[in-house]
C-alpha positions in Angstrom: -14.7 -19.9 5.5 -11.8 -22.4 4.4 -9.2 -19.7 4.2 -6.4 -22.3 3.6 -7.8 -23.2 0.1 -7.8 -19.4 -1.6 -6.9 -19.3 -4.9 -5.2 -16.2 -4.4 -2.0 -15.4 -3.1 -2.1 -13.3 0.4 0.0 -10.5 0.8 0.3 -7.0 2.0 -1.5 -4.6 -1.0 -2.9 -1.2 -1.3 -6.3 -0.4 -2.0 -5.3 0.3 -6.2 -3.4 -2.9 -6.3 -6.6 -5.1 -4.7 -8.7 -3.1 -6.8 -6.1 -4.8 -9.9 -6.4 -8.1 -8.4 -10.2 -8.1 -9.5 -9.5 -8.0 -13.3 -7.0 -11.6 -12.5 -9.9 -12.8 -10.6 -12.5 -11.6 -13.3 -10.4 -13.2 -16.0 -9.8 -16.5 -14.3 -13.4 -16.6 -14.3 -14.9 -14.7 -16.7 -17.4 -17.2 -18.4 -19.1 -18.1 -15.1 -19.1 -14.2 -13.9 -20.9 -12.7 -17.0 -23.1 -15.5 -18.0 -24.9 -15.4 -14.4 -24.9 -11.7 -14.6 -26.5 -11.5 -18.3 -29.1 -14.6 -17.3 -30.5 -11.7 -14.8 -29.6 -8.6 -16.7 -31.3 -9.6 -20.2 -34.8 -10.4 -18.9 -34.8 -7.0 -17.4 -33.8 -5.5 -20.2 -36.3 -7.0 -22.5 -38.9 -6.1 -20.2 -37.7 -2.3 -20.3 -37.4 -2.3 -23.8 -41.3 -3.8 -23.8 -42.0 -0.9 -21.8 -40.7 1.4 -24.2 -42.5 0.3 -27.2 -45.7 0.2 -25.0 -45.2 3.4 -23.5 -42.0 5.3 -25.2 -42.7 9.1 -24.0 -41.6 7.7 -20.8 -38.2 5.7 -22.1 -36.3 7.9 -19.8 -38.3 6.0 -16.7 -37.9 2.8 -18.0 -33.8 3.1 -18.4 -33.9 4.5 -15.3 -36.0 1.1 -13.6 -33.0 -1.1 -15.3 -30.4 1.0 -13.5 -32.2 0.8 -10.4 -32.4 -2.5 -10.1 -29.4 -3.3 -11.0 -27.5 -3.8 -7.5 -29.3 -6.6 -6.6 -28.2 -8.4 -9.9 -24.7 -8.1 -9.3 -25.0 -10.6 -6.3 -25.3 -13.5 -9.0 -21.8 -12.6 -10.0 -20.6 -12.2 -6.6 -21.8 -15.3 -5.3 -19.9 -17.4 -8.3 -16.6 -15.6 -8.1 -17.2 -15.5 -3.9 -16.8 -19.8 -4.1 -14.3 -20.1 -7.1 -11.9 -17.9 -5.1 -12.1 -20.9 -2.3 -11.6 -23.4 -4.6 -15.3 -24.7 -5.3 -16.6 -24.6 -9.1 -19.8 -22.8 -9.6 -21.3 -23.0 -12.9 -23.9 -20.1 -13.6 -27.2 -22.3 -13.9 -26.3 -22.5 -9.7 -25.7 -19.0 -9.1 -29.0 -18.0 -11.0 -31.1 -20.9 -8.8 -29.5 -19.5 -5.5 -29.9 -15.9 -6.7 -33.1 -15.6 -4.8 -32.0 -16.8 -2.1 -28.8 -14.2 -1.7 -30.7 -11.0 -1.7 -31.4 -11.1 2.2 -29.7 -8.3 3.6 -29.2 -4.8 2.6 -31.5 -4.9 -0.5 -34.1 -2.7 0.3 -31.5 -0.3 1.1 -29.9 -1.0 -2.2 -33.5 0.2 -4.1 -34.8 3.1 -2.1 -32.6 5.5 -0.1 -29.0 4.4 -0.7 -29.6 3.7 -3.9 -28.2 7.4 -5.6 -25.4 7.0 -2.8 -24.2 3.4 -3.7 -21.2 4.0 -5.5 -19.2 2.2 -3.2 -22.1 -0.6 -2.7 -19.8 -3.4 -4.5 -17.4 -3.4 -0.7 -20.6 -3.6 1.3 -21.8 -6.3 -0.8 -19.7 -9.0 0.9 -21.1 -8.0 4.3 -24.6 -8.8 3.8 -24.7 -11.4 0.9 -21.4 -13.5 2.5 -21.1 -12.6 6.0 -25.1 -12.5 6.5 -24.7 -9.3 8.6 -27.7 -7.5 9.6 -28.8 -4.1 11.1 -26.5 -2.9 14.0 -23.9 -5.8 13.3 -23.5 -5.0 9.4 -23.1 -1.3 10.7 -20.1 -2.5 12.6 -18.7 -4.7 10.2 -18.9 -1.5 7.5 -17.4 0.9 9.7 -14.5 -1.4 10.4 -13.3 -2.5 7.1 -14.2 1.0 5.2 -10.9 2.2 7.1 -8.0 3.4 6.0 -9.5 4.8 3.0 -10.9 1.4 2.0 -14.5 2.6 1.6 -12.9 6.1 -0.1 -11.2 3.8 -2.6 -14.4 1.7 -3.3 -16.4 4.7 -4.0 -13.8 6.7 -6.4 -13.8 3.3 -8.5 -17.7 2.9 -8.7 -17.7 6.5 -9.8 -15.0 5.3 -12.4 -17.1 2.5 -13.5 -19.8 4.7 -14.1 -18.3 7.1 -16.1 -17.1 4.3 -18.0 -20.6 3.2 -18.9 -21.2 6.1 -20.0 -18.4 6.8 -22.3 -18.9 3.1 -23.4 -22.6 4.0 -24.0 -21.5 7.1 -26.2 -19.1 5.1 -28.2 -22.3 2.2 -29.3 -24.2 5.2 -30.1 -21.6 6.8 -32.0 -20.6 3.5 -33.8 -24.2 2.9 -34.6 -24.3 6.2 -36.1 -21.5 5.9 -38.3 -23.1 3.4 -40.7 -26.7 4.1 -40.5 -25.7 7.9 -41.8 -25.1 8.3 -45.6 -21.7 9.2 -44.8 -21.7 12.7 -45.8 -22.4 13.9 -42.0 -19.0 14.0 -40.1 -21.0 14.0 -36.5 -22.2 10.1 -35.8 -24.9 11.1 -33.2 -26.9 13.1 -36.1 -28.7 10.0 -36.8 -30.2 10.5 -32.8 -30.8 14.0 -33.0 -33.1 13.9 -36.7 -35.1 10.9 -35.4 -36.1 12.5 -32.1 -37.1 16.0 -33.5 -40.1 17.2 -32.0 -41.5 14.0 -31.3 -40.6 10.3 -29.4 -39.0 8.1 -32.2 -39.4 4.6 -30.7 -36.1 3.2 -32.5 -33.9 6.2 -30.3 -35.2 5.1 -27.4 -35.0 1.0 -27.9 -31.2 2.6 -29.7 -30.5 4.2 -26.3 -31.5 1.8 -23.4 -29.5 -1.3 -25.9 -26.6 1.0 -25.5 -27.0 1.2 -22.0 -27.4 -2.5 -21.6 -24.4 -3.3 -23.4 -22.4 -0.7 -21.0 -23.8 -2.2 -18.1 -22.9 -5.5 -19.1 -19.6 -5.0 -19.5 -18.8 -3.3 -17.1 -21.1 -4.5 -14.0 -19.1 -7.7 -13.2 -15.9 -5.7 -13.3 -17.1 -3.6 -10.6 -18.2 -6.6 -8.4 -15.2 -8.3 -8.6 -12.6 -5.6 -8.0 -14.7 -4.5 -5.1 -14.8 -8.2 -4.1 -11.1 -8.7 -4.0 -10.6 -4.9 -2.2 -12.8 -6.3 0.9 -11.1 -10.0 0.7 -7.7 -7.8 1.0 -8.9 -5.8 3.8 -10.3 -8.6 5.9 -6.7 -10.1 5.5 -4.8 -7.4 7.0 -7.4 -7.1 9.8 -7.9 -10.5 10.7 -4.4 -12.2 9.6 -5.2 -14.6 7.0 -1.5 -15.2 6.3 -0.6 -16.0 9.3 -3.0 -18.3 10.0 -2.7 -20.4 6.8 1.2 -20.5 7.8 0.2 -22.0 11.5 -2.4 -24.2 9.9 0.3 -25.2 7.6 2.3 -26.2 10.5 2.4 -30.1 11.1 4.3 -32.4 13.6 7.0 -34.8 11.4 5.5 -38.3 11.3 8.9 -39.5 13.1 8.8 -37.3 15.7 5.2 -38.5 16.6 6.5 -41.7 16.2 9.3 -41.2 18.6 7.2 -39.5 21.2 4.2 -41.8 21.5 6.1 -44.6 23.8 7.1 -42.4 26.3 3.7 -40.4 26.3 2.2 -43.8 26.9 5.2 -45.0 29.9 4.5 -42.0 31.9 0.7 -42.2 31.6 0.8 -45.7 32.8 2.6 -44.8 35.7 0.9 -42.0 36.7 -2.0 -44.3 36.6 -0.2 -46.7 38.8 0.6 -44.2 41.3 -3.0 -42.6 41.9 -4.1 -46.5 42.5 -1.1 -47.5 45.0 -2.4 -43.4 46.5 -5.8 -44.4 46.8 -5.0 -47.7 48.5 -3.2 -46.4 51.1 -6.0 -44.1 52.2 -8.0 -45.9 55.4 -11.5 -46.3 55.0 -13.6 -44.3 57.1 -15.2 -45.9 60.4 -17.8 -43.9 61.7 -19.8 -40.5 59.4 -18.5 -37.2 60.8 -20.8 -34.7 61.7 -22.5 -32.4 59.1 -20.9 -29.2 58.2 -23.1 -26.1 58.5 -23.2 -24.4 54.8 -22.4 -21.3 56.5 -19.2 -22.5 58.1 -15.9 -21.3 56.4 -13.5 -23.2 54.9 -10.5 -24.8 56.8 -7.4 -22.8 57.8 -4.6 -22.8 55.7 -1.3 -24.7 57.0 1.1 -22.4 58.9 3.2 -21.8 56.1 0.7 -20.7 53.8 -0.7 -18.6 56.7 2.0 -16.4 56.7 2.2 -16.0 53.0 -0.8 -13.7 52.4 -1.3 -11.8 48.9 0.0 -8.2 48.2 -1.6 -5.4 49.6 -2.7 -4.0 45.4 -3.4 -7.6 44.5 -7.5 -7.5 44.2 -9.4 -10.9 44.6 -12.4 -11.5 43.4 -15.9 -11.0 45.3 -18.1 -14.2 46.3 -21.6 -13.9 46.5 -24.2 -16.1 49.3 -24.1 -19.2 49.5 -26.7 -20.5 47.2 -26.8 -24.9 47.0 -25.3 -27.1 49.7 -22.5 -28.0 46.8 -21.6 -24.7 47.1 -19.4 -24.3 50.1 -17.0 -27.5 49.0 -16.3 -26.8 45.7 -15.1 -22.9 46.9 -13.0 -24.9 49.8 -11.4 -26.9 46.8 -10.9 -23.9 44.5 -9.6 -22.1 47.3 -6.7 -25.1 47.6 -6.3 -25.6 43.9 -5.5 -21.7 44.0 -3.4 -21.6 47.0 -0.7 -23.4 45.1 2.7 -21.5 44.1 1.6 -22.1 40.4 -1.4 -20.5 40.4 -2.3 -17.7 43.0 0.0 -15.3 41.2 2.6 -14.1 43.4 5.5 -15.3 44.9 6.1 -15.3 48.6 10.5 -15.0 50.0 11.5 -15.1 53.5 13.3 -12.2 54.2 15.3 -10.9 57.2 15.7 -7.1 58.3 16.0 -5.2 61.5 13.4 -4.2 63.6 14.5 -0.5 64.1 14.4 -0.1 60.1 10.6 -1.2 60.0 9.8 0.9 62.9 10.8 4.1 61.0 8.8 3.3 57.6 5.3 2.5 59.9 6.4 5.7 61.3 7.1 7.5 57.6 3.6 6.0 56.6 1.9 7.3 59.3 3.6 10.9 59.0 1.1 13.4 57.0 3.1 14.9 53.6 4.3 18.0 53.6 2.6 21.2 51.8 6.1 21.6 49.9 6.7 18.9 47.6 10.1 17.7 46.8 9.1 15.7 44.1 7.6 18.7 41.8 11.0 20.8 42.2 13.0 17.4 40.9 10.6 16.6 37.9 11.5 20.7 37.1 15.0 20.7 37.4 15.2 17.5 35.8 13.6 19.3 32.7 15.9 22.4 32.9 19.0 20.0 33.1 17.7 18.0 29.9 17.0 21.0 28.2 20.4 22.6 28.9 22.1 19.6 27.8 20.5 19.1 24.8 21.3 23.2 24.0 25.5 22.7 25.3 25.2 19.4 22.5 23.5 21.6 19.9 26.2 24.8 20.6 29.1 22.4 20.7 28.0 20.5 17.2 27.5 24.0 15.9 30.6 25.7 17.0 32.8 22.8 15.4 30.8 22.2 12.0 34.0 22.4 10.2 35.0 18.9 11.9 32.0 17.0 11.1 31.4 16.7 7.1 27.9 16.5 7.2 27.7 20.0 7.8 30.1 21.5 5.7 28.5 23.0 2.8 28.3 21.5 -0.6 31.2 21.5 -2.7 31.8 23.6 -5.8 30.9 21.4 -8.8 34.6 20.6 -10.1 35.1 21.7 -13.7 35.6 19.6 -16.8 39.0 18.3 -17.7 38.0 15.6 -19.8 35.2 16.0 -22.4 34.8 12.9 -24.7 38.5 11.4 -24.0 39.9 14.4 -25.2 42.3 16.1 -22.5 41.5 19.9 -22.2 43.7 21.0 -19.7 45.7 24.1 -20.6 49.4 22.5 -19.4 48.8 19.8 -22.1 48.3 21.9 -25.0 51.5 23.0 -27.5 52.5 26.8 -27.1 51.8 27.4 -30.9 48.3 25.4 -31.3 47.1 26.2 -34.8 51.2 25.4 -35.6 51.0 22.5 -34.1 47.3 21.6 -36.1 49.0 22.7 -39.6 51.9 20.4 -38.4 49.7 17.2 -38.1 47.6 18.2 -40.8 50.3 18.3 -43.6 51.9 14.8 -42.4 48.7 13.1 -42.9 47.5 13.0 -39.3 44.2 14.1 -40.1 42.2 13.0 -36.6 44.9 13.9 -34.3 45.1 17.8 -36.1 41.2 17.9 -35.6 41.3 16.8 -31.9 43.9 19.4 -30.6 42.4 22.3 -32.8 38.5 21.3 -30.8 40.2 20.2 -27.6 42.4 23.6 -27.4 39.0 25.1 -28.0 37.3 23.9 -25.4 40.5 24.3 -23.0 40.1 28.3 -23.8 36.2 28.4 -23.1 36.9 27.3 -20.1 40.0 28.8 -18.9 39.3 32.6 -20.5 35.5 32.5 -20.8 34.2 30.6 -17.8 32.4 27.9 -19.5 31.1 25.6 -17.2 31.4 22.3 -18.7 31.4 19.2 -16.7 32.9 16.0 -16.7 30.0 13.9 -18.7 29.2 16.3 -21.4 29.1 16.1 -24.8 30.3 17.8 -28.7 26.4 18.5 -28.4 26.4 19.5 -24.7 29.5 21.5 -25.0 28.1 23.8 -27.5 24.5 24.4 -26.0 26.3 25.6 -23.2 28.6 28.0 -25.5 25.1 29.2 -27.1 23.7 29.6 -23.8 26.7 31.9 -22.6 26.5 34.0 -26.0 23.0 35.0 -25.4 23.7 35.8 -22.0 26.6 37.9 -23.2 29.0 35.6 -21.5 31.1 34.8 -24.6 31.7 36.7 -28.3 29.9 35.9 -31.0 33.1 35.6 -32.7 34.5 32.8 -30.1 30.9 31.3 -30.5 31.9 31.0 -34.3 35.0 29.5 -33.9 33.5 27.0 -31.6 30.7 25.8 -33.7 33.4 25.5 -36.8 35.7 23.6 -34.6 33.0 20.9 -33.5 31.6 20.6 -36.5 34.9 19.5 -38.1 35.8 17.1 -35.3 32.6 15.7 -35.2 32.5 14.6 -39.1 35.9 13.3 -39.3 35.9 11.4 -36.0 32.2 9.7 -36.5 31.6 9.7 -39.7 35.7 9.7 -41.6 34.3 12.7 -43.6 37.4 15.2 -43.7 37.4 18.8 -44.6 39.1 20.6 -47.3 42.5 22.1 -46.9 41.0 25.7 -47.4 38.5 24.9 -44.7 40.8 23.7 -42.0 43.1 26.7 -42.6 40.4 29.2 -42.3 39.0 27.6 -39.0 42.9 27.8 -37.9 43.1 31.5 -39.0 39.7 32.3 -37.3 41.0 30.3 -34.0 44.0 32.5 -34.1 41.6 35.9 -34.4 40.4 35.1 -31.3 42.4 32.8 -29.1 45.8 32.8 -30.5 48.7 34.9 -31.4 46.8 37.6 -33.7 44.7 38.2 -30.7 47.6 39.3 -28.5 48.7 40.8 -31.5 46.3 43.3 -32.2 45.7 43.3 -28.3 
């Protein structure tokens, strides 16, 4: 597998974004995909449908032998959209010749036992039509990538797809039924129901299974290529296909090659010339030394490689009898190859220390434990004095809360003191409000009467009634709240009045320039003073 020329791009995805990536693949190459799946699927059909006219009482059988059979089509489909992903073209004429020979493996599961328990067949697919797994290996191979809810998500979707099918199924049947009715029947599937009766209408039937074919159709290469892309997604993540494209990506610069070929080449030549001058000066021998008895062992060490001996945990391997008269030399060679610093794994220091100190440790070593052991009481108090420090720090952060403002409780929400622009505190309204409106309303000021009369409004919900308006809140916002409050018995349905009067007024001569009559002004102003001005503390 040429992972370095897929088509698609590798990255981390869930199981319902891979499952996506099969409809871009499908699309890509849709033409191929369905026309190798229809060159199988159509013959089958036909020879269900003969089946039917031959023998229509049993129709039911007959769709069912086209649905059961169906698995082992969707391989054609697989096999073209399992080479265009890598980059090679596959027309469908190819796929329908190699058909035959992609049906090893996991087929005769596919058409007798697993066949009502399939749905999730389109991820297992892979394994024994691409991989060429078989019996206890495709076992494996299944149980490793159906984790992580792979398999899970492979089975919802086939039990998507098929529901589809159906519904597509219904909606031919119901399409078909809609012009072969006289059009006085509002339900489309009449034309179903008076055909069959009591008897077996052979145009139901051939009617049905078409519908079923069509459904099928459409729907079968979808399956096989979402599936196909969920296991190419979950044979990434196990097995790293990004990072391996990335490290075969990698690639020495020409220059730097360049540079480093004549020195490679100096210091191989005179390492050559140094093993020839080394071999020269070794004197031939005169005379054959004796034979070496296979049993005999090797030859001591030097001195200083006597003393350095391996750690006392270090475990080295067991050798076997001697078995051919080879035997015996090459061990004597590994065993000097091995005996250098680089490669027998430890390290060996000269140290100094006193020979009273290494007196006393033989003696500790040799001294039998005592039946009270120190080291259980440490290990306990060392969990009572973690445990009581973590309690002091969890007192302490409690006890001074106040200091630290991650635990001080939430503060109060702040109330409003600008709604829409318009100031409502109370220190920046006139003592005499509805004085002050009249004032601004007979010099022509029109807006600016308007705005104190609803902003002096508002000030008083808040301030007397408790509204809780807040800083972002509308005209609209301000009086759902005041409606809320009424019902709740929060605020007069007088003030309520007065309220809705007031917005209304400011909102259709600030938006929309559309300004009230003179009556209507002084009413609102004579209402606003019935209940948050003068006459109020008046008749108070």
């Amino acid at each position: 597998m040429q992972i370095d020329k897929l088509q698609i791009e590798l990255r981390p995805r869930t199981n319902a974004q891979a499952l996506d990536l099969g409809f871009s693949l499908l699309h890509s190459h849709a033409g191929a995909a369905y026309m190798a799946f229809l060159a199988l699927w159509l013959p089958l059909v036909a020879v269900c449908a003969a089946l039917t006219v031959w023998r229509p009482d049993l129709a039911w059988a007959w769709l069912i032998l086209a649905w059961w059979f169906k698995p082992l089509l969707e391989r054609a489909p697989l096999y073209v959209l399992s080479r265009q992903v890598f980059g090679t073209a596959v027309t469908w004429q190819e796929a329908v010749r190699a058909w035959p020979g992609q049906l090893g493996g996991g087929w005769f599961r596919l058409i007798t036992w697993g066949r009502l328990i399939s749905a999730g067949r389109g991820f297992w697919q892979p394994v024994w039509q691409l991989e060429g797994a078989r019996g206890s290996v495709a076992s494996a191979r299944r149980s490793a990538l159906g984790k992580n809810g792979t398999a899970s998500s492979a089975a919802w979707f086939g039990v998507v797809c098929a529901h589809l099918e159906v519904v597509l199924q219904l909606g031919a049947l119901g399409f078909i039924g809609i012009f072969a009715t006289d059009g006085k029947i509002g339900n489309p599937f009449f034309l179903f129901t008076s055909l069959t009766g009591d008897g077996v209408n052979v145009l139901t039937e051939l009617l049905t299974l078409g519908a079923f074919a069509l459904s099928t159709a459409l729907m079968a290469p979808v399956y096989t290529a979402c599936c196909f892309t969920l296991y190419l997604n979950r044979r990434a993540s196990m097995e790293a296909w990004d990072l391996e494209i990335k490290l075969r990506q990698i690639k020495r610069p020409p220059a730097l090659r360049a540079r480093a070929a004549a020195p490679t080449s100096v210091l191989l030549a005179l390492a050559g010339a140094g093993m020839l001058l080394a071999l020269a000066g070794v004197p031939a021998p005169v005379s054959a030394a004796p034979a070496t008895p296979l049993s005999a062992a090797p030859a001591a060490p030097a001195p200083a490689q006597a003393k350095c001996a391996p750690p006392k945990g270090m475990d080295l391997p067991e050798r076997g009898p001697l078995q051919a008269p080879e035997q015996a030399r090459i061990r004597q060679q590994l065993d000097q190859l091995y005996a250098e610093p680089d490669l027998r794994g430890y390290e060996c220091v000269e140290s100094w220390e006193f020979k009273k100190r290494a007196i006393k440790e033989r003696k500790k070593e040799v001294r039998t434990r005592s039946s009270f052991d120190m080291n259980l009481i440490a290990a306990i108090l060392k969990v009572l004095f973690i445990a009581l420090a973590i309690g002091l720090v969890a007192w302490v952060l409690y006890r001074y809360r106040h200091h630290f403002p991650s635990f001080e409780r939430a503060a109060k929400a702040r109330v409003a003191t600008e709604i829409g622009g318009l100031n409502i505190r109370a220190e920046s309204l006139p003592p005499d409000v509805t004085t002050q409106v009249r004032a601004l309303w007979s010099h022509g000021e029109q807006r600016a009467a308007l705005a104190l009369l609803y902003r002096a409004t508002l000030s008083r919900l808040v301030t007397e009634d408790a509204l809780a308006l807040r800083q972002g809140n509308t005209e609209g916002d301000c009086l759902r709240l005041a409606r809320q409050a009424a019902q709740h018995q929060q605020l007069s349905p007088g003030r309520l009045e007065v309220a809705i009067n007031a917005t209304s007024l400011w909102l259709g001569g600030a938006y929309a320039a559309r300004w009230p009559a003179d009556d209507a002004l002084l009413a609102c102003c004579a209402a606003w003073d019935a209940q948050f001005g003068a006459l109020r503390e008046t008749a108070a």
